[in-house]
RODO-2510 file (C-alpha; in nm, 4 decimals, decimal comma):
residues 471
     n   res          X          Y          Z
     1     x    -6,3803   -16,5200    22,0437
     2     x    -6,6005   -16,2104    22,0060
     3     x    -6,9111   -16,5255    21,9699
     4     x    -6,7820   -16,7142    22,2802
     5     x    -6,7564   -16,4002    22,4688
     6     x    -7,1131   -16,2969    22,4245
     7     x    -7,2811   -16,6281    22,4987
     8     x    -7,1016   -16,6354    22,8214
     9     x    -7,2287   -16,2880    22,9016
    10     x    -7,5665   -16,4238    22,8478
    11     x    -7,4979   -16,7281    23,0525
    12     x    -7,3365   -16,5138    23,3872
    13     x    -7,7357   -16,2346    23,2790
    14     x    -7,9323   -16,5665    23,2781
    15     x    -7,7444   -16,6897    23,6064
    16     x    -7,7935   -16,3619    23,7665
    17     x    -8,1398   -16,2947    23,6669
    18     x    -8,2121   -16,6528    23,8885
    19     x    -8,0629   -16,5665    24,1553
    20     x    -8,2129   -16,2089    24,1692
    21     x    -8,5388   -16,3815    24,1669
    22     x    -8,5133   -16,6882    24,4751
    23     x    -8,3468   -16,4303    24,6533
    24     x    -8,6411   -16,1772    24,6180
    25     x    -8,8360   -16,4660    24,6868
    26     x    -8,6861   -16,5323    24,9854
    27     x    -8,7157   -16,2054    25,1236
    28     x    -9,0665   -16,1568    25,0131
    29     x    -9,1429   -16,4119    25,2503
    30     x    -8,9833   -16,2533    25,5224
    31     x    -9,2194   -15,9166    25,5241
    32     x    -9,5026   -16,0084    25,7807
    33     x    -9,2498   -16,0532    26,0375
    34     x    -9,2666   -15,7583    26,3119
    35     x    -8,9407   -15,5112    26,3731
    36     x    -8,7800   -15,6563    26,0221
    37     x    -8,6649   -15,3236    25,8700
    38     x    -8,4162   -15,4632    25,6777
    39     x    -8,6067   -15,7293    25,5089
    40     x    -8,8729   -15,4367    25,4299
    41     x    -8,5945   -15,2336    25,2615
    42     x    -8,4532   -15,5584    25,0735
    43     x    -8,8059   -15,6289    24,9584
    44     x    -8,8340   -15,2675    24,8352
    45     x    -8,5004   -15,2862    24,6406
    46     x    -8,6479   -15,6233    24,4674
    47     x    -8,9032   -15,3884    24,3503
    48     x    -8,7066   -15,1872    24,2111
    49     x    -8,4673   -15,4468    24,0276
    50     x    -8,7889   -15,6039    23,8657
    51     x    -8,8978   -15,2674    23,7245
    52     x    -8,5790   -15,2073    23,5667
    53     x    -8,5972   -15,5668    23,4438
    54     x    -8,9538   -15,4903    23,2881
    55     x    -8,8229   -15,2357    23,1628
    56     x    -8,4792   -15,3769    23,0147
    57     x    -8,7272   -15,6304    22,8277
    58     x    -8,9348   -15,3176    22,6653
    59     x    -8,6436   -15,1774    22,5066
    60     x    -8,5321   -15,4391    22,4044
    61     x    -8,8154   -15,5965    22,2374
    62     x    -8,9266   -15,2084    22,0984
    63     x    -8,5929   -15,1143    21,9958
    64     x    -8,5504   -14,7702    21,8978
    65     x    -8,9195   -14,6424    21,8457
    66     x    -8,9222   -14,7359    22,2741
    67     x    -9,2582   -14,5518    22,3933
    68     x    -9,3875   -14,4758    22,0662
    69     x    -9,3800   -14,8580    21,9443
    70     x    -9,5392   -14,9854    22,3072
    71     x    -9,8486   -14,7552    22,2386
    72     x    -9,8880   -14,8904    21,8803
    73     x    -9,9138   -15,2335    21,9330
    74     x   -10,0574   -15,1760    22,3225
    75     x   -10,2610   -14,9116    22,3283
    76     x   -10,2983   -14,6383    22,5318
    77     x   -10,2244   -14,7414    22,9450
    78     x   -10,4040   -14,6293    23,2285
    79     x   -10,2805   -14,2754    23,3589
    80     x   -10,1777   -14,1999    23,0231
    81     x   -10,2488   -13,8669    22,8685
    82     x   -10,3893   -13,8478    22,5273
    83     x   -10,5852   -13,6157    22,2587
    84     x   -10,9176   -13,7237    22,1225
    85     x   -11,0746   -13,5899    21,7794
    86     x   -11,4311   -13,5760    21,8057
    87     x   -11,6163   -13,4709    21,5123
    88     x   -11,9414   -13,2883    21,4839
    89     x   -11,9298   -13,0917    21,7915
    90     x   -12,1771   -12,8515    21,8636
    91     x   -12,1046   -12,4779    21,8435
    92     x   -12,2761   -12,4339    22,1840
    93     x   -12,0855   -12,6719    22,3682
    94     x   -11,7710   -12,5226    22,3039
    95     x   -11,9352   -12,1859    22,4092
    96     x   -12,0659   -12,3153    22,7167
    97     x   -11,7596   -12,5558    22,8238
    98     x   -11,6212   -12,5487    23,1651
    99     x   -11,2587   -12,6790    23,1827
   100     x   -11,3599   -12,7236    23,5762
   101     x   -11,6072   -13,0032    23,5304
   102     x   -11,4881   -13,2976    23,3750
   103     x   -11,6559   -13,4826    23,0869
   104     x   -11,6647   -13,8548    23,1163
   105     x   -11,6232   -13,9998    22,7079
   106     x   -11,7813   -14,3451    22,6492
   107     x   -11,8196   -14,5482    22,3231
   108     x   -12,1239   -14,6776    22,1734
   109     x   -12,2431   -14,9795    21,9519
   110     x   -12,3947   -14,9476    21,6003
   111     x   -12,6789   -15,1050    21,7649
   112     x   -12,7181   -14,8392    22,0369
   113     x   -12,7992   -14,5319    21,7833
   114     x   -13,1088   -14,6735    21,7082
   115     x   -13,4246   -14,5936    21,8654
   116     x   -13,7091   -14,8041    22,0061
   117     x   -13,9374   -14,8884    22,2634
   118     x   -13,8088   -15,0080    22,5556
   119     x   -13,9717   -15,2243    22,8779
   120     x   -13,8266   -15,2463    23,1197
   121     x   -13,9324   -15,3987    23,4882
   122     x   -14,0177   -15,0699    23,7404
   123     x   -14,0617   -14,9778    24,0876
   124     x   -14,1632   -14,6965    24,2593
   125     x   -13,8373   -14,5797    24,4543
   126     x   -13,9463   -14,6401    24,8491
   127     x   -13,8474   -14,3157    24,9731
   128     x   -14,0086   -14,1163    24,7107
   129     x   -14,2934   -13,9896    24,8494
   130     x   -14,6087   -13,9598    24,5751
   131     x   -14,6894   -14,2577    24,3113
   132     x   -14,6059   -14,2010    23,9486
   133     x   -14,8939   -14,1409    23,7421
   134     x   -14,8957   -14,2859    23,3392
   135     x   -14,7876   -14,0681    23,0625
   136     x   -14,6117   -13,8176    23,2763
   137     x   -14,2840   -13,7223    23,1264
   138     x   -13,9701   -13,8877    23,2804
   139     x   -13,6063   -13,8228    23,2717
   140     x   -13,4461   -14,1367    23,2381
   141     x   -13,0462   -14,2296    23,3243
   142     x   -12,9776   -14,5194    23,1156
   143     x   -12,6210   -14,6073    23,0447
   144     x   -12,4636   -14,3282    22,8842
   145     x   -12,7337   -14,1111    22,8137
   146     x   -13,0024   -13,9199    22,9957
   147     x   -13,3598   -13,8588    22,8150
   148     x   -13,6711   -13,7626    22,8862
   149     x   -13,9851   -13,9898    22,7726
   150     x   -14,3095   -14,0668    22,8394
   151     x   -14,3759   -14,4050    23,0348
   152     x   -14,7139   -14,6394    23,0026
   153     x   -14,7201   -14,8613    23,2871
   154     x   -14,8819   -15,2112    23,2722
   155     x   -14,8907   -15,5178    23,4849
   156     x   -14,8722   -15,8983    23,3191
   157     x   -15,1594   -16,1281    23,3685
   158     x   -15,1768   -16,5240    23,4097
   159     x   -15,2897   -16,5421    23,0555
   160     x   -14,9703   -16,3192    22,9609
   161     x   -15,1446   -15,9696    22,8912
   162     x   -15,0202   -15,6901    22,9686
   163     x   -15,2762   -15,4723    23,1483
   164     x   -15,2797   -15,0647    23,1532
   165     x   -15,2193   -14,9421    23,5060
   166     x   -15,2697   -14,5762    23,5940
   167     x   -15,0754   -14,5285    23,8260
   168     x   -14,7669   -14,7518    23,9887
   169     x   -14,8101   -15,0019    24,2604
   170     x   -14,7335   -14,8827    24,6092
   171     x   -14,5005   -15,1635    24,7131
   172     x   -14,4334   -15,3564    24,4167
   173     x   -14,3184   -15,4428    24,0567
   174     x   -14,4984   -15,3521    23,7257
   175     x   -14,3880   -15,3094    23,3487
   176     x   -14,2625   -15,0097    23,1900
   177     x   -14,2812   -14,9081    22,8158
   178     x   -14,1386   -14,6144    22,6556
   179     x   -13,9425   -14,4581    22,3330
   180     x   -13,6207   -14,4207    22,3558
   181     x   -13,2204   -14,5793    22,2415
   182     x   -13,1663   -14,8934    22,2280
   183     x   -13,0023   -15,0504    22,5032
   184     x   -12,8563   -15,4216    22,5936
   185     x   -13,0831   -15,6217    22,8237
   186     x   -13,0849   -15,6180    23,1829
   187     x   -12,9436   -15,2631    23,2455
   188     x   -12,9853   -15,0494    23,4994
   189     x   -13,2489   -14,7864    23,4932
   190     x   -13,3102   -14,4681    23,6979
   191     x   -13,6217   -14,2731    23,6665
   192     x   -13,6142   -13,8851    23,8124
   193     x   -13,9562   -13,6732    23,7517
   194     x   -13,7515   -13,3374    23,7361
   195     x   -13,3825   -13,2355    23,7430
   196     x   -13,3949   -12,8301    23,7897
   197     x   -13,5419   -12,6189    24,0862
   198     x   -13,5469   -12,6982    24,4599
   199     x   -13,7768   -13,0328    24,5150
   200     x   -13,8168   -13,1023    24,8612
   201     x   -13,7588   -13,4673    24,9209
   202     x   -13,6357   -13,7890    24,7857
   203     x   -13,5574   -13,6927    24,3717
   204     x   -13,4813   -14,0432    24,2698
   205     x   -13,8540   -14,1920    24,1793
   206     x   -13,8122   -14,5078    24,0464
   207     x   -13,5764   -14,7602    24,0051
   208     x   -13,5807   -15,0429    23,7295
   209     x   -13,3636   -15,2746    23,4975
   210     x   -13,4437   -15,3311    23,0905
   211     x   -13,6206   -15,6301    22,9961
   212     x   -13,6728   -15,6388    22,6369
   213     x   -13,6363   -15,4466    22,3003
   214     x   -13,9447   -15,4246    22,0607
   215     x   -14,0762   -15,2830    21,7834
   216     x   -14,4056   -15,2078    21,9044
   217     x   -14,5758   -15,2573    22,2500
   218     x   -14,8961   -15,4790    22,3489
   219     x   -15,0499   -15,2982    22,6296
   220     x   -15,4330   -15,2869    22,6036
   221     x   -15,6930   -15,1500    22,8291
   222     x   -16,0140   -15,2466    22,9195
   223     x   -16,3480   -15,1102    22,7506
   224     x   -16,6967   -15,1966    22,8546
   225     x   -16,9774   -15,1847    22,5383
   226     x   -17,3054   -15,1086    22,7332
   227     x   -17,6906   -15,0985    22,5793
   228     x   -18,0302   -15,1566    22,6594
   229     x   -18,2762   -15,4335    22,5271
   230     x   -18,5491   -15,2886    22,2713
   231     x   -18,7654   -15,5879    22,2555
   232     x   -18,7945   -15,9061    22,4855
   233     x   -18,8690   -16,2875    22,4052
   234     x   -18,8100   -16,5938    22,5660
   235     x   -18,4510   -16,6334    22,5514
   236     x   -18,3833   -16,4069    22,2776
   237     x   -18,3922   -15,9897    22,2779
   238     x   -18,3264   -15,7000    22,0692
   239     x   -18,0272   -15,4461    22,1782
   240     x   -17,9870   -15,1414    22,1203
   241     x   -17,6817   -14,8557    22,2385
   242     x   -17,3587   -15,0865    22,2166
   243     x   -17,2363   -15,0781    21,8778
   244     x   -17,2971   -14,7974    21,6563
   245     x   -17,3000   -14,9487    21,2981
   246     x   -17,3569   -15,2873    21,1429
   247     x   -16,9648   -15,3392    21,0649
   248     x   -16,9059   -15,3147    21,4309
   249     x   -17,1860   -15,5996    21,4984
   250     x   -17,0045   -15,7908    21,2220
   251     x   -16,6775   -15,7988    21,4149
   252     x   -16,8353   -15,8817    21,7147
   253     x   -17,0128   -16,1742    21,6555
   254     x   -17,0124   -16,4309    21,8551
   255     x   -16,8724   -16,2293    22,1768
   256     x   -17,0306   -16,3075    22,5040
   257     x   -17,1805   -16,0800    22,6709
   258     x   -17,3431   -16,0498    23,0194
   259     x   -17,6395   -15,9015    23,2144
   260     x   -17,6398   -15,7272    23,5521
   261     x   -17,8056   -15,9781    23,7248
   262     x   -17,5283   -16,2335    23,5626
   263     x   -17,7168   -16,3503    23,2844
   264     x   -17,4779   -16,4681    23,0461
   265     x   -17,5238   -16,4322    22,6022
   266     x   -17,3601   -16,4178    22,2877
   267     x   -17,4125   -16,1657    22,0385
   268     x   -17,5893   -16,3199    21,7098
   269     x   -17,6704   -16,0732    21,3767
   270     x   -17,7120   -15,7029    21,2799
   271     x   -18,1098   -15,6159    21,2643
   272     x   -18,2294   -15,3627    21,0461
   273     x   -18,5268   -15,2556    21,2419
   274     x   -18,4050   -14,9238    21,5016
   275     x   -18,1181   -14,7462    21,5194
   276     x   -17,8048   -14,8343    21,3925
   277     x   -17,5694   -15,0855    21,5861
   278     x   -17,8738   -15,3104    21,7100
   279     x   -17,8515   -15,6700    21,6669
   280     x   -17,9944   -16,0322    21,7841
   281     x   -17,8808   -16,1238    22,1292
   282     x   -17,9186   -16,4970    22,2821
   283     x   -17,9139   -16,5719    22,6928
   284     x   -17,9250   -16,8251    22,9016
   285     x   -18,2484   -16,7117    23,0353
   286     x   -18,5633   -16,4563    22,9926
   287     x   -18,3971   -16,1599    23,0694
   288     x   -18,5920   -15,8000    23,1872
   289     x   -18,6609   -15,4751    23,0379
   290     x   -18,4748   -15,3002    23,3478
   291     x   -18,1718   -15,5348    23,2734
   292     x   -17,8116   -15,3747    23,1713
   293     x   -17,6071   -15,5612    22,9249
   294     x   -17,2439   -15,4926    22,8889
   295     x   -16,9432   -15,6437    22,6872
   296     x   -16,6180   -15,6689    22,7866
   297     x   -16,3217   -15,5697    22,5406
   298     x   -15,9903   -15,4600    22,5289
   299     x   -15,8471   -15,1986    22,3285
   300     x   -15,4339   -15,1345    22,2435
   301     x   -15,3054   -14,8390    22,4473
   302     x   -15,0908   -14,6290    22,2113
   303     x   -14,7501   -14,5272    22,3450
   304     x   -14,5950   -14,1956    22,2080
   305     x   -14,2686   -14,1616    22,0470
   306     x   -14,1244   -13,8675    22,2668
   307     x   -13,7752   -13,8838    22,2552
   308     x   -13,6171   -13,5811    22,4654
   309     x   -13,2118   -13,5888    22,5372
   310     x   -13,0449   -13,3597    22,8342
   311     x   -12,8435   -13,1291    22,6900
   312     x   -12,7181   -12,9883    22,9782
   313     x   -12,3858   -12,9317    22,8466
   314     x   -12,5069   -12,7283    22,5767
   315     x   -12,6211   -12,4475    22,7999
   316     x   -12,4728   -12,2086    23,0116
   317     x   -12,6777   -12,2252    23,2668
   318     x   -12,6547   -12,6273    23,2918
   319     x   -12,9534   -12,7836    23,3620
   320     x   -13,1522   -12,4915    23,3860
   321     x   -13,1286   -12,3833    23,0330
   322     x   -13,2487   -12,7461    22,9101
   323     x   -13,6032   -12,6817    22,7905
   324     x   -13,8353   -13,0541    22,9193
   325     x   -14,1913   -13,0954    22,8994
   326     x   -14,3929   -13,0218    23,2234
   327     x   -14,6349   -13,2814    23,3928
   328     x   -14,9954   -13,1503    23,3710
   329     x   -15,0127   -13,0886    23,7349
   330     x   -14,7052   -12,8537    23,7294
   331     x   -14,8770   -12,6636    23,4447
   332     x   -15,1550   -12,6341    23,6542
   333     x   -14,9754   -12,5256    23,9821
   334     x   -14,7634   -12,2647    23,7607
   335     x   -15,0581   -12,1188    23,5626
   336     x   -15,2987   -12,1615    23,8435
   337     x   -15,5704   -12,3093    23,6437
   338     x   -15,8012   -12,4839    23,8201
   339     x   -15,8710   -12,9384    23,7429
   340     x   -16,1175   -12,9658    23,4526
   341     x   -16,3817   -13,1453    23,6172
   342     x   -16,6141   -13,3961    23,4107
   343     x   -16,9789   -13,3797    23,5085
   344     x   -17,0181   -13,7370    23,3583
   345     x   -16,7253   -13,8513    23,6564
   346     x   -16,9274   -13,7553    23,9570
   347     x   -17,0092   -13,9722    24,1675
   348     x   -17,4459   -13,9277    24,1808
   349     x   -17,6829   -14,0733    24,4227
   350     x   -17,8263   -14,4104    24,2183
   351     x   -18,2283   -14,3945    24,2531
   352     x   -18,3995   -14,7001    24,1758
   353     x   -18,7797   -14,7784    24,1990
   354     x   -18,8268   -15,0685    24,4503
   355     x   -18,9597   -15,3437    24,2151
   356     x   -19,2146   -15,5410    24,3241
   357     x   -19,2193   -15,9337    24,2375
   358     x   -19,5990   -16,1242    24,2329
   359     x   -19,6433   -16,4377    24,4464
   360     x   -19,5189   -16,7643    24,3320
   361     x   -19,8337   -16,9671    24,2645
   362     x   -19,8487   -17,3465    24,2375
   363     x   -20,1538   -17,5044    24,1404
   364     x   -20,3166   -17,7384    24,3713
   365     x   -20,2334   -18,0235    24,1219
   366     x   -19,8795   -17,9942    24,1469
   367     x   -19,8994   -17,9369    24,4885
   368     x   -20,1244   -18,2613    24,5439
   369     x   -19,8051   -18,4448    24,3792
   370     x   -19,5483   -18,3130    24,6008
   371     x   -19,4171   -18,4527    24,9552
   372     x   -19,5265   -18,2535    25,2841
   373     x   -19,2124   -18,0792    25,3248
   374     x   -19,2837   -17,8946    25,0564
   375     x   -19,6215   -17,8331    25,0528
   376     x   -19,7294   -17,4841    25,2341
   377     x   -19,8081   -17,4709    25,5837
   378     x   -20,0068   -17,1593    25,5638
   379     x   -20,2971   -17,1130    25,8544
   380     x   -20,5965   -16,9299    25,6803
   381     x   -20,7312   -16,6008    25,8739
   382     x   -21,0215   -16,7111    26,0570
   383     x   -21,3137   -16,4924    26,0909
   384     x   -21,4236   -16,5972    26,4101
   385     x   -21,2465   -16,6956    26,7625
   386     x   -21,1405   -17,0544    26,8015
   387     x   -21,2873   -17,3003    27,0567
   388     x   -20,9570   -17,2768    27,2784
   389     x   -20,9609   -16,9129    27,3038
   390     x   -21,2929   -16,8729    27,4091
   391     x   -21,2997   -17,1521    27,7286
   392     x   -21,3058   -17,0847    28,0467
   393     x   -21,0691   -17,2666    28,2788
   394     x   -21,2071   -17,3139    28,6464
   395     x   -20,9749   -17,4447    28,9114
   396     x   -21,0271   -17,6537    29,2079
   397     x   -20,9081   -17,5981    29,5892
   398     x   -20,6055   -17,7915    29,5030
   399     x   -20,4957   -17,5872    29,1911
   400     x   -20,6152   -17,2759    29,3306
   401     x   -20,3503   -17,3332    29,6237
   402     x   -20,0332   -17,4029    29,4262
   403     x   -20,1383   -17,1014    29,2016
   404     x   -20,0960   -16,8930    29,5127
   405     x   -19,8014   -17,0353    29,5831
   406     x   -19,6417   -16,9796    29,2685
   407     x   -19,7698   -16,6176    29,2439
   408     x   -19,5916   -16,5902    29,6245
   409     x   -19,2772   -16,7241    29,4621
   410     x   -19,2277   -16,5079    29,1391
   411     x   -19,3167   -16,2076    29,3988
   412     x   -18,9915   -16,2716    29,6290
   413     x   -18,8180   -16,3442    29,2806
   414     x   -18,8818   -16,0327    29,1091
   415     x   -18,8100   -15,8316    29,4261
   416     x   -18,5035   -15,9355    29,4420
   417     x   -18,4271   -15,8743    29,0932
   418     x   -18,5009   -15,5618    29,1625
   419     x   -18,3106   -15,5305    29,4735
   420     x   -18,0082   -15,6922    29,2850
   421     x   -18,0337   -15,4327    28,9577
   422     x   -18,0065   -15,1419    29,1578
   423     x   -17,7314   -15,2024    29,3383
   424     x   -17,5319   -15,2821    29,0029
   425     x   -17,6494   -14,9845    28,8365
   426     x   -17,5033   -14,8098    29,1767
   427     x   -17,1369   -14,9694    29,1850
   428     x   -17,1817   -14,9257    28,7501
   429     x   -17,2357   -14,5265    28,8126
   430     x   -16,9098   -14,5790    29,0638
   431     x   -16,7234   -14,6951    28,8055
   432     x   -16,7893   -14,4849    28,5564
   433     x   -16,6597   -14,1759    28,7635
   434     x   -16,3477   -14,3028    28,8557
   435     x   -16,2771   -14,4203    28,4979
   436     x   -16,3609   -14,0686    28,3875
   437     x   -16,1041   -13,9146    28,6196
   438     x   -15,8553   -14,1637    28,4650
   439     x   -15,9882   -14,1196    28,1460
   440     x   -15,9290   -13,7188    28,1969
   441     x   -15,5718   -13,7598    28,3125
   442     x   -15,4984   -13,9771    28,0386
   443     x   -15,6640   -13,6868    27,7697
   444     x   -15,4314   -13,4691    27,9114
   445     x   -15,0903   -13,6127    27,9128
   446     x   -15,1596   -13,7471    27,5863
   447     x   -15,2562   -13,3813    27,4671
   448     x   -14,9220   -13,2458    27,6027
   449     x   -14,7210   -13,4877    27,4380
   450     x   -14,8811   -13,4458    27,0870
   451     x   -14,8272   -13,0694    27,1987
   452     x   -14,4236   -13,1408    27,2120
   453     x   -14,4208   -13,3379    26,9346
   454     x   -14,6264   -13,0806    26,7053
   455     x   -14,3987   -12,7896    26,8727
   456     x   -14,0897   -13,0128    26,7747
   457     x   -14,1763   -13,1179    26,3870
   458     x   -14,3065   -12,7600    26,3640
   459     x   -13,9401   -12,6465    26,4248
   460     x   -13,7998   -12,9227    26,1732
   461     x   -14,0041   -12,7705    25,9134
   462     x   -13,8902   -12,4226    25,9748
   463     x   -13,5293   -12,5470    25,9649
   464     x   -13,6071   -12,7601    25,5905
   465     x   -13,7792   -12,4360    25,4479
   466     x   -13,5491   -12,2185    25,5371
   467     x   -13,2331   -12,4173    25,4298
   468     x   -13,4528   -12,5014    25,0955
   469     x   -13,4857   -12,0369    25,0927
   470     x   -13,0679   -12,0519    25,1447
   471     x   -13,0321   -12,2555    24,8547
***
């Protein structure tokens, strides 16, 4: 009996439990519909029957150990409190720790604690006013840390170099290498030159997202080898001032080189005779004495392994108390030291002799051979008048009369000419006064509006600096 009893009570739960359900159903349905309280407060009360039905199922499936046995085999929900052990806190922190500012707790990879170098794809933020110049620090947001490192900037070629860049393009992409944790590929990256003080301005710099992890970095810059020819033949010389010891002419053999005048060669052996570092040279032609050869290299740029975490929280004072490194023009602005200037980097005036190139000669036997377009048309100086300079010409009645006639012509011609250029240098000098009394009117509402305008911005300014003073 006590059997039958409880697999009818199951029966007349299971039975219920259906018709719970079609009829919430039902009224679920039944919402959207405008002025229905009473399928509103239905639909509520469905609610609240499937809660207690969720959690009818928990206990039951938990048993006794109810909240204690969810969070074992669950896990801890959202809006859950619980207590983390952290070990290997800091002694500051705890000094420093503000109960009002929350701390955001993240997890990391094995993978993650290791450091490396990093490129990444970078742009210039567009509101950020100045360009970012190469191996100034950087503090760097990336994930869940914030570091500061120093960046070497490179663009990719055709040929799949990477090529040094100073500073970063103006409106566009370029590659990014620097030391620092490893991250996953293709996160986010956000680049800010300086976190304490008042900056005036946009404080996000650049923006960029990780490409690749690597070992080491192959960013190379370019090096021009220049020296000076020693001793001349026909297509061979001597040079001297590029290399500066017969090892380095070893390694270089067989690299072209090039004149200034575009004469191409290839360096060939190490001579013995001069200084050290001269060697054989071949071209394609004679080259000259006054001639400048180069050679074009590159050379690996070497990227430092400055690794610099914010530890903000380990401060009282926040971000203040974190100690960075300084760009050199900060140092420079704060110490007032004036720019090292390098007297080889000015700019001088180039003087060059004006060189002076003899006469191509031809001998008359060549010349004999060649066709008359290319023969030389050259009239010799004569020493004495020609025939046709020296005739008279004498006219007859005839020729004397249409001369006159002609000279009667040109006469009218020219006077009107005359007649006709004054009176357009008359209506010119017209015109030119009236368009400098429009001119004038022009100059000055133009100089009262750039008035305003100055007036106004110089009133914007006052209002920045003395918000920026106010803190």
């Amino acid at each position: 009996d006590a059997e039958l009893r409880d697999l009818n009570a199951k029966r007349k739960a299971s039975k219920k439990s259906e018709f719970d359900d079609e009829y919430d159903d039902s009224k679920k349905g039944n919402v959207g519909k405008a002025g229905d309280e009473q399928a509103e407060g239905e639909y509520v009360e469905a609610l609240k029957r499937e809660k207690e039905a969720r959690m009818r199922r928990n206990r039951d499936e938990f048993g006794v150990d109810g909240e204690s046995g969810r969070i074992r085999y669950e896990g801890f929900r959202q809006g859950m409190y619980c207590r983390v052990r952290i070990d290997g806190v800091p002694a500051e922190f705890i000094e420093s720790f503000d109960p009002r500012m929350p701390l955001v707790i993240g997890g990391l990879t094995p993978q993650e604690t290791e450091r490396g170098l990093i490129r990444c794809r970078f742009k210039k933020h567009r509101w950020h006013k100045k360009i970012l110049k190469c191996n100034d620090p950087l503090v760097f947001s990336i994930g869940w840390r914030r570091f500061q490192s120093i960046p070497v900037f490179s663009t990719e070629d055709d040929n799949g170099r990477y090529r040094y860049l100073k500073y970063t393009p103006e409106h566009m992409h370029c590659q990014a290498v620097f030391y620092g944790p490893q991250v996953p590929p293709n996160t986010g990256v956000l680049a800010i030159q300086r976190l304490s003080g008042n900056i005036p301005g946009f404080r996000i710099s650049a923006t960029g997202v990780v490409l690749e992890l690597d070992a080491s970095a192959k960013v190379v810059k370019k090096l021009k080898l220049v020296g000076q020819p020693t001793k001349i033949f026909k297509n061979t010389a001597f040079v001297t001032g590029m290399f500066n010891s017969e090892l380095e002419v070893s390694r270089f053999e067989g690299a072209s080189i090039r004149t200034v005048s575009g004469i191409r060669g290839q360096v060939k052996k190490s001579i013995r005779e001069g200084q050290p570092g001269s060697f054989r040279a071949t071209f394609e032609d004679k080259i000259l004495m006054s001639d400048i050869i180069f050679c074009r290299t590159w050379v690996p740029v070497e990227i430092k392994n400055y690794y610099n975490p914010v530890t903000s929280l380990l401060s009282k004072s926040g971000v203040d108390g974190w100690r960075a490194m300084k760009p050199k023009a900060q140092l420079h602005v704060e110490t007032q030291t004036p720019i090292e200037v390098n007297p080889d980097s000015i700019y001088k005036p180039i003087e060059r002799k004006e060189r002076t190139f003899n006469k191509l000669y031809v001998p008359k036997s060549v010349e004999a051979n060649l066709p008359f377009a290319s023969k030389r048309k050259e009239d010799k100086k004569r020493k004495k008048k020609s025939y046709v300079s020296k005739r008279a010409v004498v006219m007859d009645a005839t020729e004397k009369k249409k001369y006159t006639f002609m000279q009667a012509v040109n006469t009218i011609k020219n006077e009107k000419k005359a007649k006709r250029k004054e009176k357009n240098a008359e209506r010119r000098a017209a015109r030119d006064k009236e368009q400098a009394k429009q001119d004038e009117k022009l100059d000055a509402a133009r100089k009262a509006r750039k008035r305003q305008h100055h007036r106004t911005e110089g009133k914007l300014e006052a209002a920045k600096e003395r918000k920026r003073l106010r803190g």
